[in-house]
N, C-alpha and C positions, 0 to 999 in steps of 0.2 A: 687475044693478046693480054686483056684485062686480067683474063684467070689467072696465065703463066707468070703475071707481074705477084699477084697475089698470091700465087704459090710458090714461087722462090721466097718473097717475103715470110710467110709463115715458115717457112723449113729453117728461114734464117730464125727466125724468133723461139720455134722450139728447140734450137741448136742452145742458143743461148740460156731458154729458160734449164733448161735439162743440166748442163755446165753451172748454173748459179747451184740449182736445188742439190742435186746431188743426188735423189731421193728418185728411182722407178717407182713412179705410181700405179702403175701396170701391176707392180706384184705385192704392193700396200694398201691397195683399195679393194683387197680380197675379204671374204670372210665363207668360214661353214655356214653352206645355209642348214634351215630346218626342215626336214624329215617328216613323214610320217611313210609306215612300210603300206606298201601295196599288194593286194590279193593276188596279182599276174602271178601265175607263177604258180601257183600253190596245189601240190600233190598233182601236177604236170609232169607226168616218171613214168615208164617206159615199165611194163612187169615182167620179171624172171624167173626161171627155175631157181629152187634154192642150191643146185650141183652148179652154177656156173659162179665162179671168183669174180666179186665187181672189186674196182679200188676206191678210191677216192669219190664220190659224187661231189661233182661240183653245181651248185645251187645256191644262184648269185638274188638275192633281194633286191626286188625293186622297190623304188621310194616314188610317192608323189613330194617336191619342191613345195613346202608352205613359205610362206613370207611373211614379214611382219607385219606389214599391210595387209594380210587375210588375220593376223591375232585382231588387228583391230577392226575389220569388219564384224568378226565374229561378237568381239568386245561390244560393243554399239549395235542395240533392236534396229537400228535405220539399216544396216550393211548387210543383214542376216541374209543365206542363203532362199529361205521363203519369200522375200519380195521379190528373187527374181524369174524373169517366165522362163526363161530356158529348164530351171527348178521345178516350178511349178505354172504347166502353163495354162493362159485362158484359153476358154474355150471358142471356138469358130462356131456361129449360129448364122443357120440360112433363113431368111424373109421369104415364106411360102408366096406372099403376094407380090413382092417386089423381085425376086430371084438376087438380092444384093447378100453379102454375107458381112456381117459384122462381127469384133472378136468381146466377148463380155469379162468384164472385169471380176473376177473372184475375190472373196474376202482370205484376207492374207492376215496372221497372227503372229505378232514376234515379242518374245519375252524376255526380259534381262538376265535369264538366267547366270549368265557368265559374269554381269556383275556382282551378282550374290553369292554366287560361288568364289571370286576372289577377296570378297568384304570378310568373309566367315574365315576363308586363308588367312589374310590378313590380322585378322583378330588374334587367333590363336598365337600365330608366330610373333606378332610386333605388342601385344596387350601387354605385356612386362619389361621393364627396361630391362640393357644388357645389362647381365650380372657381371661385377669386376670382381678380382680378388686379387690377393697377394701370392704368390708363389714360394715364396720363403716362407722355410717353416716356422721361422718365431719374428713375429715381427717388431722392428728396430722404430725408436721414435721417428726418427729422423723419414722412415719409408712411409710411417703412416700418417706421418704431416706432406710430403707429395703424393700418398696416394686420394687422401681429402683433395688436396688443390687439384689432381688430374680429374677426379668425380666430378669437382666444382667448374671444373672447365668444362669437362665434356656435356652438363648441364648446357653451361652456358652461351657455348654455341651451337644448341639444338640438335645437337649428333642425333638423338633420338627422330627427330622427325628426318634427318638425313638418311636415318637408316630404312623408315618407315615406305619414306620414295623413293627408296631404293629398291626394296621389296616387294612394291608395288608396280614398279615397272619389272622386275625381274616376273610375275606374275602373271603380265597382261601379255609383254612381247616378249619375254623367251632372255633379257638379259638386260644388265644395268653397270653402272659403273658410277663410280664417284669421285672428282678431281682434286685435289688440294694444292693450293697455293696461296704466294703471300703477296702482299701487298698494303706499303705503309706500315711493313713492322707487323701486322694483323695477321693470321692462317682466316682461313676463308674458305669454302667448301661450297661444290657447284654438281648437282645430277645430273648426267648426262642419260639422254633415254630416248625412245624412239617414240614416246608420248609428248616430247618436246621438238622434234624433227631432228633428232641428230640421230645418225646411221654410224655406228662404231664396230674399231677394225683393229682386235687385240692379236698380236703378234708374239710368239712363244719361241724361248729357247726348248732347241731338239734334246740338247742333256740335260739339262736342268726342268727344263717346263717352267720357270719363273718368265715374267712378263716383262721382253726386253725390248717389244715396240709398240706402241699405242697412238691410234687415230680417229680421230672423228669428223663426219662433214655434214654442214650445215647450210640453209638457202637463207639471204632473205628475199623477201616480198614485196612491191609495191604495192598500193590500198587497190589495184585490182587481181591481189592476186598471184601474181605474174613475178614468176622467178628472176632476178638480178643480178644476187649476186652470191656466187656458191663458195663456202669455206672447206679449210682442209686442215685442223691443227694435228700437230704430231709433238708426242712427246718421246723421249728417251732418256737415259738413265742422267743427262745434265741439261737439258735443255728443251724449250719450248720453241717448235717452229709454227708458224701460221703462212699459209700457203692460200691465194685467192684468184678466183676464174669469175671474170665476168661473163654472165650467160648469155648477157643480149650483144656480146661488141662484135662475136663472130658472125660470118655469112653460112647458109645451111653448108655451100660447098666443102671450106675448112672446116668444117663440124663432123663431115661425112670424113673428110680426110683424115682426122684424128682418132676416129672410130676406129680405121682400117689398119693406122700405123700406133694404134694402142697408147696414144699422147694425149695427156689430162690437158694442158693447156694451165696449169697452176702456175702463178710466179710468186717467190718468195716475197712477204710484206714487211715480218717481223722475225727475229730470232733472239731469244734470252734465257739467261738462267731459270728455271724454276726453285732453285735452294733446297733442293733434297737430294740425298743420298741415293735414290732411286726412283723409278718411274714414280711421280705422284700421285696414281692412279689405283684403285681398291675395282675389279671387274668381277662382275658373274655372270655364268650361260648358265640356263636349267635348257640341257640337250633336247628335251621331249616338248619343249615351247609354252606355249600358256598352261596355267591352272588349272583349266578344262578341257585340255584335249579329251583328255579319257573321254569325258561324257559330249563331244561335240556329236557323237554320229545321232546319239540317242536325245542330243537338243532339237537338231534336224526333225528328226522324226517326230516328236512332238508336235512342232510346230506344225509340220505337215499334218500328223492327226486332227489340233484343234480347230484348219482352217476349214478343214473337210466336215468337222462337223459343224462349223459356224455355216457353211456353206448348204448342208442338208436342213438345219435348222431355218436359215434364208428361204428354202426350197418350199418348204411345208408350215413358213411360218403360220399363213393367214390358209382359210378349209376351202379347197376347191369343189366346187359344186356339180356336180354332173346332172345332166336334162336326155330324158329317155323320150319319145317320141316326136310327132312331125307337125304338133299342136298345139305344143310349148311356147311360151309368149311370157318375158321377164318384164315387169316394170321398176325402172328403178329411179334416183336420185341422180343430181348434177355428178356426187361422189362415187358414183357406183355404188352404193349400198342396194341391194334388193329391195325394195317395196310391196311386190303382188308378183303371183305366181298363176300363170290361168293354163291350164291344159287340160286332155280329153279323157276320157273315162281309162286308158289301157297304159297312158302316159306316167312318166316319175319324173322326181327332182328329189334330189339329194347332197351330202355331201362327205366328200370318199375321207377313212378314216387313217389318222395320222401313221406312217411305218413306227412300228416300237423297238429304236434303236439305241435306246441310252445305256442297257446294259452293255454291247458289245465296244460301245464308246468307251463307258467308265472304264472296264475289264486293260484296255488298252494304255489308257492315259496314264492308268496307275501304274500300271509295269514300267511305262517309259518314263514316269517322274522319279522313282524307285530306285531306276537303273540311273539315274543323270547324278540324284544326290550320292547315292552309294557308290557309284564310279569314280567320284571326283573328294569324295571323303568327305561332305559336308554333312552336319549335322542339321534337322532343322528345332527349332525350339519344343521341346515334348511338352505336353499338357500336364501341371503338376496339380495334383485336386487338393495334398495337402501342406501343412507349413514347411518350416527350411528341410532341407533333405543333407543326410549327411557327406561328407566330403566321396567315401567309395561310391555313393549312390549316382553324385554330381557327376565322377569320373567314365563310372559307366553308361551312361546317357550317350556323353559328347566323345565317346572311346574312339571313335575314327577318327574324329577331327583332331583329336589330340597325339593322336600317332602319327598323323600325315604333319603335322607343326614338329614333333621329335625327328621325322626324318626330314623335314626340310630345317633343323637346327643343325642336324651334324652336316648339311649340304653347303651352308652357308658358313658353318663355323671357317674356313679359309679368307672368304671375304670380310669375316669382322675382325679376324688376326691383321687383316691390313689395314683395317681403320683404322685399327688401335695403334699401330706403329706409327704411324703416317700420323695419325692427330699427336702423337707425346710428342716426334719429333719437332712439326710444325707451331704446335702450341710451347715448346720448351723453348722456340725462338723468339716467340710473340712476349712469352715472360722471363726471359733468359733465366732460364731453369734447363739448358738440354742438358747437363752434365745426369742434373741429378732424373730428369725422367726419361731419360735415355739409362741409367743404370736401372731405374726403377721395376721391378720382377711381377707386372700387372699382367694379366689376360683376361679378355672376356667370353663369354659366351649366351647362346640365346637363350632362356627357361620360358617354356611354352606356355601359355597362360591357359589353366583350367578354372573354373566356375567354381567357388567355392565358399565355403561356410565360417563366416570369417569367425563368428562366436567359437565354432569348436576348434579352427587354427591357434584364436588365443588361449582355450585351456588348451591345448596341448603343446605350447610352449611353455607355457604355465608349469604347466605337469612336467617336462624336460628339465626346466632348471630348479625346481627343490628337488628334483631326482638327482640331480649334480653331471650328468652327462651332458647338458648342453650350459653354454655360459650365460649369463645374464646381454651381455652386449648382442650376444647371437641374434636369444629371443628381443631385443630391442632393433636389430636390421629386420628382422620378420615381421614386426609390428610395420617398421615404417615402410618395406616393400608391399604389405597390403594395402598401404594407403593412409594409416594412424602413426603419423612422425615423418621427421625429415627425414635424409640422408645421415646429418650431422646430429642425431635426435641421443645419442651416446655418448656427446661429448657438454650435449645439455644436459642430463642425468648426474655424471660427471661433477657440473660445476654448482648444478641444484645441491647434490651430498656438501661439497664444502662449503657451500654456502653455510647450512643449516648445521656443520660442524665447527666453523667458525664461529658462530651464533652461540651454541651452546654452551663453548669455551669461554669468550666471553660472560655469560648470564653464571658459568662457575665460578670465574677469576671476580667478577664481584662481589659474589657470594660472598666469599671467604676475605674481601679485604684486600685483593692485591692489585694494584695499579695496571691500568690496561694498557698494553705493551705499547699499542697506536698512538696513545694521549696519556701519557705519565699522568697529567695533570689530574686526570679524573678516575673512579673507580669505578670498573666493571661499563663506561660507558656513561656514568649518570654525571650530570654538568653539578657539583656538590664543591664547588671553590677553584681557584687557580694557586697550584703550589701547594695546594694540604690535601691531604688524604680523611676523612672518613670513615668511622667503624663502620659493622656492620648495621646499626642501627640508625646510620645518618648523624654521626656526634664527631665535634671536631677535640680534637687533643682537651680536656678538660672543661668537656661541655656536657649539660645534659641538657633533654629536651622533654624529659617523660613528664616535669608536670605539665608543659602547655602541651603535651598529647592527652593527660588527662585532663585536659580544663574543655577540650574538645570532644569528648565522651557524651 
């Protein structure tokens, strides 16, 4: 009777939450999972004469399901598929005296591969800030006084490291996104990732393919742990909804119930503006999942190799001794060390010689270290014996790593067009400027960051502008994107020249006797009376001064 009270009740309450929300969870809490193709399958065909007409073969691919929660197993030496026995398992050993069987623990080896492999990603792609420019072909003052202020903002609120963690989870689990909103008049900017516990659920128009429903859900925790209380916020092209499910208030029964009738149990907490023009949201999937797949099968194996040899190396570490006759008599220490060996004239004692297996080890390890960096594009740092090496040399070195950063820059260039949108918007409110940086004709893009020679990049900007092909302000942004100047380091140049032509003007205009435009009173600058003027020799209208200059000779 208890249950039927309680299940009327709940039927009443998801009637109601369903009628508040408005919102099938059912078909908003979906997402593409990740892939990888499976061998089943494969050259499984049936063979034919070549006189019979086949049509179409149909040869559907099988996938195994990965999860984001196996990127980050894989991410983390703790989760690696070698600690576990089903992988690799112990061995069962039988006790000759006892007949009991015990299972022996193996030496298990697991390497961070795959964070090194994302560090060196990393590098290349995010080592350079995003380059802006102007779009317009001649640029107008007025553009390149808000494109300075959009530079100086997107500084200042750390876009760069928003970009960096963003790429960093797009890296690890397979995708990332970036939320903007305001608050207090301020833009403000939050990564959403699956390195932070939020599972995101981006939702696409069928014509367009632009992004017209966005979701994320998150838990929290109590200090043991123990899930509470689960979020669900959704955005759409005007507003922000937050949707909340307490984990602990249901009984297993209603729990098993909402599984079956496909009912989140969320009820609406909050609903408001976000103030943007459209989803506030900047999202990327890299389809093929972390950084490392390529090389995951050949990290396996590895590891597998090195435990096996750690394990034969255990095996043979200390020399086992073999005793030939029936006359043999060891004496030894508390430690087992051998002490005295006594046996009969036809008897031996020895000890058996080591197997010689490093070659077949070496031969292995290197192929498999070989194939993990060369699969996954990393470079590792080459042995250089002499000084700087020139810029094609550097290039050719790190060539893969820098081609794997060129295509993951045209991958990414979608998701930093929505930064960029999304921050002039958001930040033109914060400084009420959206007129002008909503007209403002900026885009960015990634420029891969190669190793380079910074002495020979300055002569050859050097060399570019007395050639007259490049302009002087150019070679001054190339100075300061290696690292020598600001951003703004062109408008210091700028005001250095008039300074020092101000100056000059001045040290002429006194030269010659003529009143300095700032201070009538005085000439060329020198305090020489109030209301008179001075020749060139320091004399005022019917003065001389040359003897007491010569009385001082």
């Amino acid at each position: 009777m208890v249950v039927w009270q309680e299940l009327t009740f709940f039927c009443y309450k998801l009637k109601v939450i369903i009628m508040d929300n408005g919102i099938e969870f059912r078909e908003l809490l979906v997402k593409k999972p990740f892939f990888r193709v499976s061998f089943h399958g494969y050259t499984q065909r049936h063979p034919v004469s070549s006189d019979v007409s086949v049509g179409n073969i149909e040869d559907k691919l099988l996938y195994d399901i990965v999860t984001q929660a196996d990127f980050m197993r894989e991410f983390e030496p703790t989760g690696h598929k070698i600690n576990s026995p089903l992988y690799y398992p112990n061995p069962i050993r039988l006790d000759e005296k006892t007949g009991r069987r015990y299972e022996e623990q193996v030496i298990r080896c697991a390497f961070p591969f795959q964070y090194m492999i994302t560090i060196k990603h990393l590098c290349h792609l995010c080592g350079n800030d995003i380059e802006f420019e102007l779009s317009s072909p001649t640029e107008h003052e007025k553009d390149t006084r808000s494109f300075f202020d959009f530079q100086q903002g997107w500084l200042t609120k750390n876009m760069e490291i928003v970009w960096y963690e963003a790429a960093k989870s797009a890296k690890i689990t397979g995708d990332c996104a970036v939320v903007f909103f305001m608050k207090n008049g301020r833009l403000y900017t939050k990564n959403l990732s699956y390195l932070n516990g939020d599972t995101l659920y981006p939702h696409y128009d069928d014509v367009t393919g632009e992004l017209n429903l966005f979701a994320r859900t998150f838990s929290d925790y109590d200090s043991d742990g123990k899930e509470v209380v689960r979020w669900c916020e959704v955005w759409d092209n005007s507003k922000l909804y937050r949707y909340k499910q307490d984990a602990t208030s249901d009984n297993s029964i209603i729990k098993v119930l909402k599984g079956i009738f496909g009912l989140s149990g969320y009820r609406l907490v909050s609903e408001e503006s976000h103030n943007f023009s459209s989803i506030p949201v900047a999202y990327h999937r890299v389809e093929h999942g972390s950084c490392w797949t390529s090389g995951q099968d050949s990290i396996d194996k590895y590891e597998l190799a090195v435990s096996h040899m750690c394990q034969n190396n255990m095996a043979y570490a200390f020399p086992i001794m073999f005793l030939k006759g029936d006359e043999v008599r060891i004496d030894g220490d508390m430690y087992g060390q051998v002490k005295a060996i006594s046996m009969g004239q036809d008897d031996d004692a020895g000890f058996l010689s080591r197997p010689e297996s490093a070659h077949s080890f070496d031969l292995q390890l290197r192929i498999l270290l070989q194939n993990i960096f060369s699969g996954t594009f990393t470079v590792l740092p080459p042995d250089v014996k002499s000084g700087d090496l020139p810029g094609v040399a550097i290039k050719l070195l790190y060539s893969p790593a820098v081609e794997k950063a060129m295509a993951d820059a045209k991958e990414f260039n979608p998701f930093i067009d929505k930064m960029v949108d999304l921050f002039k918007e958001g930040y033109g409110i914060e400084t009420g400027m959206s007129s002008k940086f909503k007209s403002l004709p900026v885009f960015g893009w990634i420029k891969p960051y190669v190793h380079q020679n910074d002495a020979e990049l300055f002569t050859n900007a050097s060399t570019a502008v007395q050639n007259g092909y490049v302009s002087r302000q150019t070679a001054s942004e190339i100075a300061s994107r290696a690292g020598y100047g600001k951003n703004y380091e062109w408008d210091r140049v700028i005001r250095e020249q008039k300074e020092q032509q101000q100056a000059d003007l001045l040290f002429e205009l006194g030269r010659k006797g003529i009143p300095n435009p700032a201070n009538p009173d005085t000439t060329g600058g020198s305090q020489q009376g109030v209301g008179r003027v001075t020749d060139k020799w320091g004399n005022r209208p019917g003065e001389n001064n040359w003897d007491e200059y010569n009385k001082r000779l």
